[in-house]
N, C-alpha and C positions, 0 to 999 in steps of 0.2 A: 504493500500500500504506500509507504513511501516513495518508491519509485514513481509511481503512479502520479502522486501528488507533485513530482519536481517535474518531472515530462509533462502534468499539464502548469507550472508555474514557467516552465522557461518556456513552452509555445505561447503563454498570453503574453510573455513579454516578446516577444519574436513577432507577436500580432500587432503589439500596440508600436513597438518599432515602424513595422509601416502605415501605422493608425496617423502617428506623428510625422511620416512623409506626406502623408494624406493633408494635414493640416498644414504645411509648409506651402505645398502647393497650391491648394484654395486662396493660402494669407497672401501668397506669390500672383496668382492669378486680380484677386483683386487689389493688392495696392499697384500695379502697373494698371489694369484699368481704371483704376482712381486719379492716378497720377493725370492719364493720356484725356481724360474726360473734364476734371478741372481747368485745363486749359481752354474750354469750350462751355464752362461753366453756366455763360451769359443765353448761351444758343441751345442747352438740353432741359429736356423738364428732371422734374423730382424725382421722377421715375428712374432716369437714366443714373443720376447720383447715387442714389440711393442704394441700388443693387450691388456695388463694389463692395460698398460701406458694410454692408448685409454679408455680403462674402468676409470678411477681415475679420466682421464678429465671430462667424462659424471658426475660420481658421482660430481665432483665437483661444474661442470653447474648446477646441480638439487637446488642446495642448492639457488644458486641466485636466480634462476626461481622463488622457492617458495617464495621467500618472493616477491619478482614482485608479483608473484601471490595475497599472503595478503595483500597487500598496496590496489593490484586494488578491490580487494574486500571490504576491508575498506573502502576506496574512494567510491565506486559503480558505478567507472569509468568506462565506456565502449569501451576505446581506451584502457587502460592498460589489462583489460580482455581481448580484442582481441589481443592485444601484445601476453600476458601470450598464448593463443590458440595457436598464431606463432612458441612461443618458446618451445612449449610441442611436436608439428610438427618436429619440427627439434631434438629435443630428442629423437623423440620415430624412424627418421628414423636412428640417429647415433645408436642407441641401437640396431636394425633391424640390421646395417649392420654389428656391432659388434659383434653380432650372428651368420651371416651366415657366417663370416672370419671366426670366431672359430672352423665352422664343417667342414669349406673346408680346414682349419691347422690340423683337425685331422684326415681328409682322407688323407691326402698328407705329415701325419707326417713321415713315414719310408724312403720316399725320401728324404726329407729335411732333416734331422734325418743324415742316408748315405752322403747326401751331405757335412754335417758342421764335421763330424768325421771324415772321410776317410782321409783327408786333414792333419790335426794333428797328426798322430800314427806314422809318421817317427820322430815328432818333439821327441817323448817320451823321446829319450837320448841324446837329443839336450840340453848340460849342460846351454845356454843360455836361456833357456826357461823351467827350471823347473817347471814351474807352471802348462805346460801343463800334465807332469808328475802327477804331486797330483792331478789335475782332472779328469785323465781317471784312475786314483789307489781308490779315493774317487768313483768312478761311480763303476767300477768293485766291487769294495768291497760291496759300499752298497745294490745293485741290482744283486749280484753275477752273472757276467757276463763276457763275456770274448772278447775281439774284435769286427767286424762287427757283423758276422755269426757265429765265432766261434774263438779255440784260434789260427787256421793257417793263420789270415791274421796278427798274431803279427810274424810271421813266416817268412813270405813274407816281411813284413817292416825294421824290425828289428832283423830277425834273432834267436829270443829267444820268450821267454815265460813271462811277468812280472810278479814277488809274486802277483799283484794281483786277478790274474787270480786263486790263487788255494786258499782255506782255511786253512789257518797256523796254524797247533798245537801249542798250548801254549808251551814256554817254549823253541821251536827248531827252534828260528828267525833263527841266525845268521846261522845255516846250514840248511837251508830250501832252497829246490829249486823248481820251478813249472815249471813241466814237462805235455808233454801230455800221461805221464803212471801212472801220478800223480792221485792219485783216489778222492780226492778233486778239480780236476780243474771242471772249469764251463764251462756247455757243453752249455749255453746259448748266443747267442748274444746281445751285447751292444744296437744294434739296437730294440729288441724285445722287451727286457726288459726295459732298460729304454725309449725307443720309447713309451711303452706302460703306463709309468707312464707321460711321458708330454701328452701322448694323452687326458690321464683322465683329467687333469688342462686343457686342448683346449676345452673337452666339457663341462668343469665346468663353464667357460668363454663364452663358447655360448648357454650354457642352464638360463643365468643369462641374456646376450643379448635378449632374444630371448622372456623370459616369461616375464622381466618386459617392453620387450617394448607391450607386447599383454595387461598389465597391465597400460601401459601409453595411451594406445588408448581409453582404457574406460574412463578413464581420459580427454583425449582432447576431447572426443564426450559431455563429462559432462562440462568442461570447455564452451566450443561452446553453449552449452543447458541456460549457466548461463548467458553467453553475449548478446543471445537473450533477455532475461528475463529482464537484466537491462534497454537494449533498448526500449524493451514494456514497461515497468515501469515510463522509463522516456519520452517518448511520451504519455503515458498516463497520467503522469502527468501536464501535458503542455494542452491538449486538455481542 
């Protein structure tokens, strides 16, 4: 029976080992799309923020669990492994659900997306709020893009074209204008293109949700398998 008991104490820690890779890479996952999404802070909804943030907490819970986990395994306590089973339960449904947010934020990105921009493009020459300026000039430039759909709803807002709609020759800043006879304007929308780069990071966020929580469920069905064990063990050894 001894044996028994340290074969199953060194496979829960051998589990919870990669329980805590498991957490690494969820906290990995989301503080890079935290990082990549802050900088677009002004142009995403709540939704978009929020789900990283959601991912860091899970990562971060993993890391207590496990060692919950190792004590109750050390111990060969069978109320703390049934804890740890609780707590694996309730991880693997947050990572579930943080999964399926991510693919319903990346079906419903181009609405949302239209929703949080449209709002701001009259602010562009709004001298009080230059900041909204450097953020649709940094998006246009780096996703060469131009407006919703195109450059006429800068047309409709504001009556003009901004430089960052066209690709500036070197050299000809200061008499550079961007027009739409301009043959460097960007025929793309704001919405497509960078729509279509948060949509990758929504399903990098629920393809992360999604597999480690299928990953955490082998885990709880093993967890459960080991709490049994202790219980026979320890009813057997009583008898």
């Amino acid at each position: 029976m001894p044996d028994s008991e340290t074969c199953i104490k060194y496979t829960l820690f051998i589990f919870n080992f990669f329980f805590v890779i498991t957490g690494i890479i969820i906290l990995s996952v989301g503080l890079t799309v935290q990082g990549i999404y802050h900088g677009y802070s002004e142009f995403l909804s709540s939704q978009f923020l929020s789900l990283p943030v959601f991912l860091i907490v899970i990562g971060s819970i993993i890391f207590f669990v496990a060692f919950f986990g190792c004590y109750g395994a050390w111990r060969s306590n069978y109320c703390m492994i049934l804890t740890f089973c609780g707590l694996l339960t309730i991880i693997f449904i947050l990572e579930l659900a943080a999964g399926i947010t991510g693919y319903i934020l990346k079906n419903s990105t181009s609405s949302l997306i239209t929703d949080t921009l449209q709002p701001t493009m009259k602010d562009y020459i709004n001298k009080e709020k230059p900041h909204i300026a450097t953020a649709w000039d940094d998006i246009q430039s780096r996703f060469g893009c131009c407006g919703l759909e195109n450059y006429q709803d800068w047309v409709t807002e504001i009556e003009g074209i901004p430089l960052s709609c066209c690709e500036i020759p070197h050299g000809i800043l200061n008499t550079f204008t961007c027009s739409n006879e301009t043959t460097t304007l960007h025929e793309v929308g704001c919405v497509a293109s960078f729509g279509s780069f948060v949509q990758e990071h929504a399903r990098s966020l629920a393809l992360a949700g999604i597999i480690l929580a299928i990953v955490q469920l082998f885990g709880l069905l093993f967890a459960c398998m080991v709490a049994r064990r202790i219980k026979y063990h320890r009813v057997s050894g009583y008898e």
